[in-house]
C-alpha positions, 0 to 999 in steps of 0.5 A: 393811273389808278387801277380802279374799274367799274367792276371793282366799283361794282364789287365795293358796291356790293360789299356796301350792299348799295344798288349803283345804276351803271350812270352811278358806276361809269361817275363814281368811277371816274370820281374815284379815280381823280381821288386815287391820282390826287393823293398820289400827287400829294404822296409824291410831294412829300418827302422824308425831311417834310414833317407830318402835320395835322393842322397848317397852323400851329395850335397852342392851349391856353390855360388859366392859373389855376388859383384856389380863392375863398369865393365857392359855391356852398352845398346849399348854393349849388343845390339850391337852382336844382330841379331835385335834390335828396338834401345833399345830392342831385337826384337824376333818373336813371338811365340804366336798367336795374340788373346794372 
């Protein structure tokens, strides 16, 4: 059992700055309890031959080869779709004051 109480909901509650009616409180304690019991169930379940995992199944990245061919994008290709451009370069607005 959790050593979780209404005054400590209430406490947290405060720390929050959240205003709980005491209907709030005697519920969220309750709930908070089940949570605390729960994970102390899966704490318990677990030992030290149990390896930590962040995903049930296993993930793995799949990459392309990265292979250099002679089909880019020239200069004037890649600008050409741009809605501003200063001949070589995108222009953007900006987006930090001037003192940056």
């Amino acid at each position: 059992m959790s050593d979780i109480s209404e005054e400590r909901v209430r406490h947290l509650a405060g720390l929050a700055r959240i205003d709980l009616s005491d209907s709030e409180v005697s519920a969220l304690t309750a709930e908070l309890v089940q949570i605390v019991d729960v994970v102390a169930q899966v704490t318990s379940a677990v030992d030290a031959e149990t390896p930590a995992t962040s995903h049930p199944i296993p993930l793995t990245n799949v990459y392309r080869e990265d292979v250099v061919t002679d089909d880019v994008l020239t200069q004037e290709q890649a600008l050409s779709g741009a809605p501003e451009t200063d001949g070589t370069r995108f222009v953007v607005s900006a987006i930090l004051g001037e003192e940056q």
